[in-house]
KOLLO-975912 format. One record per residue: x, y, z of N, C-alpha, C, O in turn. Coordinates in steps of 0.05 Angstrom, whole numbers, plus 5000, padded with zeros to 4 digits. Each point is the difference from the previous one (the first is absolute). Layout:
N
     nu     nv     nw    cau    cav    caw     cu     cv     cw     ou     ov     ow
      X      Y      Z      X      Y      Z      X      Y      Z      X      Y      Z
...
This chain:
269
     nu     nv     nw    cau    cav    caw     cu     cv     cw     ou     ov     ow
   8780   3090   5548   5018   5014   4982   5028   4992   5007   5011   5002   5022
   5000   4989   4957   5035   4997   4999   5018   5013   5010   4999   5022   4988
   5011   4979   5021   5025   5026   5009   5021   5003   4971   5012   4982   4990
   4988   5042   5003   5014   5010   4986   5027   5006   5009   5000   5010   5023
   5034   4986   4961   5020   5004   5001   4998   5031   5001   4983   5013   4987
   5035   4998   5030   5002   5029   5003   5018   5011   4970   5022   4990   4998
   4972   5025   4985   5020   5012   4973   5007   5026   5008   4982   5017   5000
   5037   4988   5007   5018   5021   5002   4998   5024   4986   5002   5024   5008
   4993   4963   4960   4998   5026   4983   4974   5011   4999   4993   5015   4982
   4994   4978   5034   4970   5019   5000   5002   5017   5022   5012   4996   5021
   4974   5025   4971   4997   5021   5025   5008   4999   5026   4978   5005   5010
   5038   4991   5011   5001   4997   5025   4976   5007   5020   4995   4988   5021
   4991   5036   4969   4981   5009   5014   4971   4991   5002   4983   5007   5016
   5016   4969   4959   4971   4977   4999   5009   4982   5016   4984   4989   5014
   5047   5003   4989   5005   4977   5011   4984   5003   5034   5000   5020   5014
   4987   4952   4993   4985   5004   5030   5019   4977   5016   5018   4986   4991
   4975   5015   5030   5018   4979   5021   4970   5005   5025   4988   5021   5004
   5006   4953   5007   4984   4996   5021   5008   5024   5025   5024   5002   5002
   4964   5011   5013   5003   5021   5021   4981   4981   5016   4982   4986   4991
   5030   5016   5038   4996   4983   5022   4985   5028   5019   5011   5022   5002
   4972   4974   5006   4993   5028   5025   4978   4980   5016   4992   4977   4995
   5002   5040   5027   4989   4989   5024   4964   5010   4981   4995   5019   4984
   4986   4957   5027   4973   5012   4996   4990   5012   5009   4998   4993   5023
   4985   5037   4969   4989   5014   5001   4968   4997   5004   4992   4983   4984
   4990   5026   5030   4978   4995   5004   4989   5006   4971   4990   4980   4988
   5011   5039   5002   4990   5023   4990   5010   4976   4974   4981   4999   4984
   5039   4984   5007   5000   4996   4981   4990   4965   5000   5014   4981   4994
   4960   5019   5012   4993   4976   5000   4993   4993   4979   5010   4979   4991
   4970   5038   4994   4988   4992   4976   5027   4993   4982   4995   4988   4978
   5029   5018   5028   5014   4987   4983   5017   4980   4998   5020   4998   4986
   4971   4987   5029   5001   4970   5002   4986   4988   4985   4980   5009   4990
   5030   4964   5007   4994   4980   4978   4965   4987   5008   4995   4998   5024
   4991   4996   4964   4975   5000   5000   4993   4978   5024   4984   5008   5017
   5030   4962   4987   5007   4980   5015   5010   5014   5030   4992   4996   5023
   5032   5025   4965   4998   5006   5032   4995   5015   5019   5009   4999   5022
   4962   5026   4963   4990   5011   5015   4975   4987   5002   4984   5010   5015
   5009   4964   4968   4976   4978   5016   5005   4972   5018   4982   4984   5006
   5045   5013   5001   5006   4981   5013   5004   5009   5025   5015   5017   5008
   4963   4964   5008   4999   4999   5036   5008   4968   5010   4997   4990   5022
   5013   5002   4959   5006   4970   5014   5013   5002   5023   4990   4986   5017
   5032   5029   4990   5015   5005   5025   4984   5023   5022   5002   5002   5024
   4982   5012   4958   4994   5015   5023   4972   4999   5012   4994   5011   5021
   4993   4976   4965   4972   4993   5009   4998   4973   5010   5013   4984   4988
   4972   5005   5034   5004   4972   5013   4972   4986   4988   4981   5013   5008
   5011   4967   4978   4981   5000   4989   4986   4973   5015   4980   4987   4993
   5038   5010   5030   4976   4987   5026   4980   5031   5012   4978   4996   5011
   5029   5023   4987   4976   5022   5015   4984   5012   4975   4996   5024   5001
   4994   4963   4977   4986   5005   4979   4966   4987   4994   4983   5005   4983
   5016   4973   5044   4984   4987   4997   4986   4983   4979   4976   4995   4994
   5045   4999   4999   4997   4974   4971   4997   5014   4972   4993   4990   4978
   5014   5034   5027   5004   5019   4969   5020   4989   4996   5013   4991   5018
   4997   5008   4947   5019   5002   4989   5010   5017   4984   5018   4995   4983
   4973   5024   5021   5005   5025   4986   4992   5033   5016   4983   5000   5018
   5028   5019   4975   5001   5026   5011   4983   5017   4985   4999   4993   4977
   4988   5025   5029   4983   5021   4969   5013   5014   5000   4996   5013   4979
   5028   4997   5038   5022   5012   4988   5025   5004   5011   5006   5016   5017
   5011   4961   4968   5026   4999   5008   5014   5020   5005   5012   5004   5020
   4987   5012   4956   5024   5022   5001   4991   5019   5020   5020   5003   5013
   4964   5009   4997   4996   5016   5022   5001   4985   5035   4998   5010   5022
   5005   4965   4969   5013   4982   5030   5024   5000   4993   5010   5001   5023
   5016   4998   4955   5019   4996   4996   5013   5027   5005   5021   5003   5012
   4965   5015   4978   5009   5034   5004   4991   5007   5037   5011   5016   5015
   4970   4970   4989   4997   5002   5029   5024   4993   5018   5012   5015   5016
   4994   4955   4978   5019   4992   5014   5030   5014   4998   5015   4996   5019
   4993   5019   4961   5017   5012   4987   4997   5020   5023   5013   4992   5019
   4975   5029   4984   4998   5017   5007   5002   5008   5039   5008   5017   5015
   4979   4954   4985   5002   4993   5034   5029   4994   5003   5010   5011   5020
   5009   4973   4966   5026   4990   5003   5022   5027   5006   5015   5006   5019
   4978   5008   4951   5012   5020   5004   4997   5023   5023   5017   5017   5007
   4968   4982   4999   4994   5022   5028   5000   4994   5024   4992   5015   5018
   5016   4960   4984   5007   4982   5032   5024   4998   4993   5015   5010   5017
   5000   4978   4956   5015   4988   5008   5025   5008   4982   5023   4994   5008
   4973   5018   4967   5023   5014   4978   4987   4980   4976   4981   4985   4998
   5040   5026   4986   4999   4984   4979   5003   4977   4991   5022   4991   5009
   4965   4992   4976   4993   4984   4997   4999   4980   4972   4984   4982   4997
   5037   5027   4981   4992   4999   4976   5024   5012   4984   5014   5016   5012
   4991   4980   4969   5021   5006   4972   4996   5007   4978   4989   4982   4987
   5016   5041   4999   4983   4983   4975   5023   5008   4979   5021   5013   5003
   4969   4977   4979   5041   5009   4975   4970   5011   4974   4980   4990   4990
   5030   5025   5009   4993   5022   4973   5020   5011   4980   5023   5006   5006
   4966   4996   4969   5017   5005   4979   5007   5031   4998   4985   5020   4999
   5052   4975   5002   5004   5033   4999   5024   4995   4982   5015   4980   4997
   4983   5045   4992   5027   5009   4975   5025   4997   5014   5005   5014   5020
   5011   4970   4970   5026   5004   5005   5019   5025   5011   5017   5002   5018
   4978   5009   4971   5001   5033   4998   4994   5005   5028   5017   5010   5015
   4962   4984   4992   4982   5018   5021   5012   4982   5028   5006   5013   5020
   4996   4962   4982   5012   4978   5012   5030   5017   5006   5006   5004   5023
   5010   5004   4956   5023   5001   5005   5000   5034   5015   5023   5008   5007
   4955   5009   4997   5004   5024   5005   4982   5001   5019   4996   5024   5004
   4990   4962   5010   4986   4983   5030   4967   5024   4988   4989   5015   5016
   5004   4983   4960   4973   5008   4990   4976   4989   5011   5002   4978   4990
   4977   5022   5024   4980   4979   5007   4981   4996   4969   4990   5018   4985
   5010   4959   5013   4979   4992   4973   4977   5009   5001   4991   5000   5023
   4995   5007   4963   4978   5014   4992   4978   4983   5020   5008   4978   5008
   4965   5032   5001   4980   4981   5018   4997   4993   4980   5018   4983   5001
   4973   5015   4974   4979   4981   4989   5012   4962   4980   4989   4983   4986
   5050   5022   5031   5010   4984   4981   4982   4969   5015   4990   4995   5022
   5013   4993   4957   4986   4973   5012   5015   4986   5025   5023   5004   5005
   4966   4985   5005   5015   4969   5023   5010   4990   4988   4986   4990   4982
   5042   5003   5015   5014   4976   4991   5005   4976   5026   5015   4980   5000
   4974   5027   5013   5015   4973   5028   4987   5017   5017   4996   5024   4998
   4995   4950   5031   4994   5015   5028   5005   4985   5015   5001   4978   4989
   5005   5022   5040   4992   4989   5028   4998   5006   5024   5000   5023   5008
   4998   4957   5006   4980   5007   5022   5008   4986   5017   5005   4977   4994
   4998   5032   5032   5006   4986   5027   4984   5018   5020   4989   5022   4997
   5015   4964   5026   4987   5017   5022   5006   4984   5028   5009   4977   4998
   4988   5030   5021   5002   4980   5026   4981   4987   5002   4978   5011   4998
   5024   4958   5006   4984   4982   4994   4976   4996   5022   4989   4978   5002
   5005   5040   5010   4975   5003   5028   4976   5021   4978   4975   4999   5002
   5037   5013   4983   4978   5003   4980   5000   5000   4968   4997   5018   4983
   5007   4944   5014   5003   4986   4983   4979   4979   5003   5011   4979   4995
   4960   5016   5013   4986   4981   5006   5003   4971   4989   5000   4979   5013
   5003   5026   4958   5013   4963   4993   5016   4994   5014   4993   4978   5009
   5031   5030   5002   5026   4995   4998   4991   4979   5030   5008   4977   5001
   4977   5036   5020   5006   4985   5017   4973   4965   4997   4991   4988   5020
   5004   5006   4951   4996   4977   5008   5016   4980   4973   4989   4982   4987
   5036   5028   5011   5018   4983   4995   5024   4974   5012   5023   5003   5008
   4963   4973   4989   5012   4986   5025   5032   5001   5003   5016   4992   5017
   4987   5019   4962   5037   4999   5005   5006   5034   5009   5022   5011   4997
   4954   5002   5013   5008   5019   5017   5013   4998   5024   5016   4981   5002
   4980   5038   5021   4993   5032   4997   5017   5002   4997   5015   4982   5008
   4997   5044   4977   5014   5018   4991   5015   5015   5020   4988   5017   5012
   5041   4978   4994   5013   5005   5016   4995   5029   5007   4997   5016   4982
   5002   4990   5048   5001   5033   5021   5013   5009   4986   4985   5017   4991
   5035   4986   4998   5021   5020   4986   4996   5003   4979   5010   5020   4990
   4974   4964   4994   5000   5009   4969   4976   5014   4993   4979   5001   5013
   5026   5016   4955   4974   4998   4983   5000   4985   4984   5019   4985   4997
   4953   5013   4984   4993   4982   4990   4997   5015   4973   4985   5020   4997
   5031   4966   4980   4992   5003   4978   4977   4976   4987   4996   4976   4996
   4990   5056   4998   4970   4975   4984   5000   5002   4967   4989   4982   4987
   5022   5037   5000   4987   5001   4976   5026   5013   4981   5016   5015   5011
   4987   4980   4966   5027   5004   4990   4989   4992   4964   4998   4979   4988
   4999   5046   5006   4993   4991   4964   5010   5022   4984   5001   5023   5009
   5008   4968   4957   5008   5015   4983   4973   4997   4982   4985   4981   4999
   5012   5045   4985   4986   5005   4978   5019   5004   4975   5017   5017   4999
   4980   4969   4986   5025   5004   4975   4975   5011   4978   5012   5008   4980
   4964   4995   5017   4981   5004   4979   5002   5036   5006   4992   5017   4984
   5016   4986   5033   5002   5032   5014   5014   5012   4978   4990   5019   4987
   5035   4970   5007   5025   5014   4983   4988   5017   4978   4990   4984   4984
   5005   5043   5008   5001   5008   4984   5017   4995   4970   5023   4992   4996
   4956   5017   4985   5016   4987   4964   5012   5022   4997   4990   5022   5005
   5038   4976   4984   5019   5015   4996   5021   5011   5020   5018   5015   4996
   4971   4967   5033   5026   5002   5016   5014   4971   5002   4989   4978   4996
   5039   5028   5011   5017   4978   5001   5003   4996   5028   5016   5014   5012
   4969   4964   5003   4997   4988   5023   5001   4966   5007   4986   4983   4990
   5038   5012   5035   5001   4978   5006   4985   4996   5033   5012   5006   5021
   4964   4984   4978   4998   4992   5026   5010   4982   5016   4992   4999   5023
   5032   4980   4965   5004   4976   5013   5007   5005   5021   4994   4984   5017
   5026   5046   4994   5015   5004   5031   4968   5014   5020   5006   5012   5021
   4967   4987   4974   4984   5018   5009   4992   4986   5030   4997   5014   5020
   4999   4951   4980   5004   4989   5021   5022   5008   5024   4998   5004   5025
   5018   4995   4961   5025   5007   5018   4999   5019   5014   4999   4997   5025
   5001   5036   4960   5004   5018   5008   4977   5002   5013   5005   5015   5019
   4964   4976   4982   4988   4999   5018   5002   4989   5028   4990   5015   5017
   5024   4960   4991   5006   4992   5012   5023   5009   5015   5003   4990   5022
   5017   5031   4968   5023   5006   5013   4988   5039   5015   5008   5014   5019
   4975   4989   4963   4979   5021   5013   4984   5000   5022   4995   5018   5016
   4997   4957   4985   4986   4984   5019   5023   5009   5039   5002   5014   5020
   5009   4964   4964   5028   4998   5023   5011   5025   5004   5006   5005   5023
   4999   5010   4961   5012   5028   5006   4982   5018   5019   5010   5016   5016
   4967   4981   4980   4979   5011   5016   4997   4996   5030   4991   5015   5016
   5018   4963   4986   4992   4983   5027   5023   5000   5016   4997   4999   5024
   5027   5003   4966   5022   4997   5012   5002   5038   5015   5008   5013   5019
   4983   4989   4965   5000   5036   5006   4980   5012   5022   4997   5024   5003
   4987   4954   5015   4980   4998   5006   5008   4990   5020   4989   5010   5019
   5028   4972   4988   5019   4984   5020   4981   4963   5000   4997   4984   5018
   4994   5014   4951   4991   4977   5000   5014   4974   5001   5016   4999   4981
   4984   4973   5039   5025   4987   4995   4992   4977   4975   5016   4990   4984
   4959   5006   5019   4994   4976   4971   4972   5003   4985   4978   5009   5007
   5032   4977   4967   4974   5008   4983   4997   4967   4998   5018   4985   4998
   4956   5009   5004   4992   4977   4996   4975   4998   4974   4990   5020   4989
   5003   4954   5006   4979   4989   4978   4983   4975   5003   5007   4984   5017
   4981   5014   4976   4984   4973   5004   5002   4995   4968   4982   5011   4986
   5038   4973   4999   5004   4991   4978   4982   4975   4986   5000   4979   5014
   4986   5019   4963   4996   4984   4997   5019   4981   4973   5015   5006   4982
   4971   4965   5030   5016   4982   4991   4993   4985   4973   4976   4997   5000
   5039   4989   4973   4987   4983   4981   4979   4990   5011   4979   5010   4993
   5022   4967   5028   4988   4986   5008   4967   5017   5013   4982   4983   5004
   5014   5034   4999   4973   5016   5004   4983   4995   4989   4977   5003   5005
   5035   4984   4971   4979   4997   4969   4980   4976   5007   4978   4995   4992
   5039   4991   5028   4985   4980   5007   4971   4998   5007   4983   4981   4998
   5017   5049   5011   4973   5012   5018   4978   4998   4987   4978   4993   5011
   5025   5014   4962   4975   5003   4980   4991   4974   4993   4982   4996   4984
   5030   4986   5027   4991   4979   4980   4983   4980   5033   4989   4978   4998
   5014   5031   5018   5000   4987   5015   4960   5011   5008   4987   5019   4994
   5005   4954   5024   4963   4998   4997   4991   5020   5029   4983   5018   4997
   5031   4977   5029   5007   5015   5020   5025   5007   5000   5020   4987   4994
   4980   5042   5016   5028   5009   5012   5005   4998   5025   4980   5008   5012
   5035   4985   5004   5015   5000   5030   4983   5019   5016   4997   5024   4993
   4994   4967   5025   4995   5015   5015   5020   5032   5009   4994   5024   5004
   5028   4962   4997   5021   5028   5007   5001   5014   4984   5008   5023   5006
   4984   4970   4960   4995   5021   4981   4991   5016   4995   5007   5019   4986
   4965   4974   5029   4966   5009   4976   5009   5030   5001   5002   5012   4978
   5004   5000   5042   5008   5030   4998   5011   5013   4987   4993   5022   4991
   5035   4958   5005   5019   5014   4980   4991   5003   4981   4999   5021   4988
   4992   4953   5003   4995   5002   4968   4974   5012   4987   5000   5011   4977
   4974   4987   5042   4983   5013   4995   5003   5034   4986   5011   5019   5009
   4973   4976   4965   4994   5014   4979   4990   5031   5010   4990   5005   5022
   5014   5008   4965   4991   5021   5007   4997   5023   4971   5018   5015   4992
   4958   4982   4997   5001   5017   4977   5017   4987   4983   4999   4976   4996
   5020   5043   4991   5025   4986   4981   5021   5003   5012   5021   5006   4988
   4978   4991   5029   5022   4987   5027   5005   4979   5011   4988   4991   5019
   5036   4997   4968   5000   4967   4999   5028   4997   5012   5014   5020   4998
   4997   4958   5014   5024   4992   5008   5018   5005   4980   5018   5017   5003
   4979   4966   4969   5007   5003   4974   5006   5028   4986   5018   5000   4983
   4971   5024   5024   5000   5027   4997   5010   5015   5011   5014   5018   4991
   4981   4976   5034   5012   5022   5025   5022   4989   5020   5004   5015   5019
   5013   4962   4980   5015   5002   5006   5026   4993   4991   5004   4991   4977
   5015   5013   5038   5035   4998   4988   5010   4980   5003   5002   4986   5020
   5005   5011   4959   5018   4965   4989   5024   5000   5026   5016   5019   5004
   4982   4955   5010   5026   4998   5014   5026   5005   4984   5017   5017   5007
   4984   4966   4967   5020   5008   4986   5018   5019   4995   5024   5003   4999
   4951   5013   4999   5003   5038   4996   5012   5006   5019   5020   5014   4995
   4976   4977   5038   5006   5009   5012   5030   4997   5014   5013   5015   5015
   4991   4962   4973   5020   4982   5013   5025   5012   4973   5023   4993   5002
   4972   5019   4981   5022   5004   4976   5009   5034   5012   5021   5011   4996
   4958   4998   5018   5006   5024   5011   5015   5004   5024   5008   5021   5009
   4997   4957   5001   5020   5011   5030   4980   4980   5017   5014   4986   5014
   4957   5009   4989   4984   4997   5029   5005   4976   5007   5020   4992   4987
   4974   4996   5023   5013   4963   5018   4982   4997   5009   4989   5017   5015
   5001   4960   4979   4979   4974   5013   5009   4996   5033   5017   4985   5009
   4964   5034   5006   5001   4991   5030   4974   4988   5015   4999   5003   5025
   4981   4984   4962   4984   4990   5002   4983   4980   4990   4976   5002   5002
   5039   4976   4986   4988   4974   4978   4969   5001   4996   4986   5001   5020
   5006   4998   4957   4972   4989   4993   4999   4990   4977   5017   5009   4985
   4962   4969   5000   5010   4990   4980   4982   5015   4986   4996   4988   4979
   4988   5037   5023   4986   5014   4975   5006   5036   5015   4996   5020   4987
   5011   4980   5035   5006   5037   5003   5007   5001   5026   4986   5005   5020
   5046   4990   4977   5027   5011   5016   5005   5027   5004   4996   5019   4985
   5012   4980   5038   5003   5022   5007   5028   5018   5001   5011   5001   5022
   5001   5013   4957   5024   5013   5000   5009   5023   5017   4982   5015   5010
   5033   4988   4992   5013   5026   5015   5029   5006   4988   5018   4983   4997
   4983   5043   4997   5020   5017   4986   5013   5017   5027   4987   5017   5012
   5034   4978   4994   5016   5019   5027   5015   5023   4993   5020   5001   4985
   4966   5020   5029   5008   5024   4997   5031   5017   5014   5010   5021   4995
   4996   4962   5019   5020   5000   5019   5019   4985   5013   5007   5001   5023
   5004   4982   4954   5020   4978   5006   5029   4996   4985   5005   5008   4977
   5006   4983   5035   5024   5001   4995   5011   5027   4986   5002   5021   5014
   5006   4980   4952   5014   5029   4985   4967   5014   4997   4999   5020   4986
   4971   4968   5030   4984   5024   4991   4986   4998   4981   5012   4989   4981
   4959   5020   5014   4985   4988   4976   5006   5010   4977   4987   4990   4980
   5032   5030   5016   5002   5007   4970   5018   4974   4986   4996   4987   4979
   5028   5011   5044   5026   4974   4974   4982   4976   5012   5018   4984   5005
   4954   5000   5005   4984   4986   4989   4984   5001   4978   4997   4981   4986
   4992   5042   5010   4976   5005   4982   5020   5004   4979   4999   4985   4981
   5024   5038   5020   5017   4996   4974   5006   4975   4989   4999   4997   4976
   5007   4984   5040   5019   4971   4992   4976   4992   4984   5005   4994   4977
   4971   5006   5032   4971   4983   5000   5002   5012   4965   5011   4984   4984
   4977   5047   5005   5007   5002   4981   5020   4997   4977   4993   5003   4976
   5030   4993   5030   5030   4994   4988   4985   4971   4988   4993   4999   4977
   5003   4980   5042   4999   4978   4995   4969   4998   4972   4997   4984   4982
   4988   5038   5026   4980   4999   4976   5003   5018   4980   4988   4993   4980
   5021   5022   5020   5018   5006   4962   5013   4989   4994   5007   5008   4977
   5007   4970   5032   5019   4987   4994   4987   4977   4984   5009   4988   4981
   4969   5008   5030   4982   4971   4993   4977   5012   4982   5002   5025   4999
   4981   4966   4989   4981   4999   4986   4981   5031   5005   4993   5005   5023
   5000   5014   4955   4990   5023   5015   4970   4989   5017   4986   4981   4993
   5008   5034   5027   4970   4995   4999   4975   5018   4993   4987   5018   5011
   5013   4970   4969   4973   5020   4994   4970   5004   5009   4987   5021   5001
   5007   4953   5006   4970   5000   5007   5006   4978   5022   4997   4979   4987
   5011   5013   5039   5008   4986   5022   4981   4988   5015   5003   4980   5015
   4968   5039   4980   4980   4985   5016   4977   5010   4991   4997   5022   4989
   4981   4953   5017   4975   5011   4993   4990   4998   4976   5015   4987   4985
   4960   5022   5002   4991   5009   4983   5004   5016   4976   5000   5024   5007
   5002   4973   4971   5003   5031   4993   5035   5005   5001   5021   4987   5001
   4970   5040   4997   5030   5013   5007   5005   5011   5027   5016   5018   5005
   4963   4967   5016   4992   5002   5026   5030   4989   5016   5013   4985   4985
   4998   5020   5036   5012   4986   5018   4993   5002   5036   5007   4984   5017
   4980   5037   4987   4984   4994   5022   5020   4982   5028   4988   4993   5020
């Protein structure tokens, strides 16, 4: 779905704007179908014994959800559609509005992919962002909604969370153009088979975040690989992660909106 120009002269009170809040257990089922069945990050699918598939994702995905949150806090974002109105008078949106955007980080000791990425491990100080997607098919007909800032404000939610937390860096395992290479190829690398190994409809291609993406947002390449570098976003340097992450955004409204940045779909992951 298109993003619609905001018109002034209609109702103020249809008008919606994305609402950023922390995830809720309780509001799982209202997540986007992809990401209450994606275990690519959280399931290790060397201890599956040559399965490639789960009989049920979403109750390992809500599992893992549930264990994160009760060791360790929150874990997750999600931006839901709320009235302008209700936005401007701090209203909470109704439970049943749809997912427009989510993500997900966690400390990367219970992230099982993460540690067989050769351009790991994932620095002592950081978390690890794994998963970062908009739903634009969400938007209700007859509201006037732009998702292009829903990345963002996820991402500055993200950081706002963590910094509040006394977190000093958010890191990624980004992937690269060049990944594409993978599919085409008869064997994969030994240092691969892990990563890339399939899991259900959990694919490299699917489930993870465009370096690009990452690198237009503030994070920096501190770990070279020619298919999934490893970034890190600093929470605590120099003026401080807000006038980075601000500058990071400045520089992308400025440039081309992004609407769909990664992935599949209207997926960004």
């Amino acid at each position: 779905m298109a993003a619609r120009p905001v018109n002034a002269a209609r109702n103020p009170g249809s008008l919606v704007s994305p609402r950023i809040t922390p995830l809720r257990l309780d509001a799982f089922e209202q997540l986007p179908k992809h990401a209450r069945r994606c275990v690519f990050w959280e399931v290790d699918p060397s201890t599956l014994g040559g399965e490639d598939h789960l009989s049920d994702p979403e109750f390992e995905k809500e599992a893992w959800l549930s264990m994160v949150m009760l060791e360790w806090g929150s874990c997750g974002q999600t931006a839901v559609a709320a009235r302008r109105a209700d936005v401007a008078s701090d209203i909470l949106p109704e439970s049943d509005e749809p997912c427009l955007g989510y993500a997900f980080y966690a400390p990367p000791s219970v992230v099982p992919r993460a540690r067989h990425f050769p351009s790991g491990p994932v620095s002592a100080d950081a978390v690890l962002l794994t998963s970062l997607g908009v739903e634009a098919a969400h938007a209700r007909s007859g509201d006037d909604l732009s998702i292009d800032g829903v990345p963002h404000s996820l991402i500055v939610a993200v950081v706002a969370d963590l910094v509040r937390r006394g977190v000093r860096a958010l890191e990624a395992f980004g992937r690269t153009e060049a990944a594409a290479e993978l599919a085409g190829l008869r064997r994969v690398p030994p240092e691969l088979r892990a990563v890339v190994e399939v899991l259900g409809d959990c694919s490299v291609d699917q489930c993870m975040l465009e370096a690009s993406f990452l690198e237009q947002v503030g994070f920096v390449e501190v770990t070279k690989h020619r298919y999934f570098p490893r970034l890190r976003l600093e929470l605590e340097s120099g003026l401080g992660w807000k006038a980075g992450v601000e500058a990071a955004l400045e520089r992308l409204l400025e440039s081309e909106k992004l609407k769909q940045p990664v992935g599949a779909g209207a997926d960004i992951r």
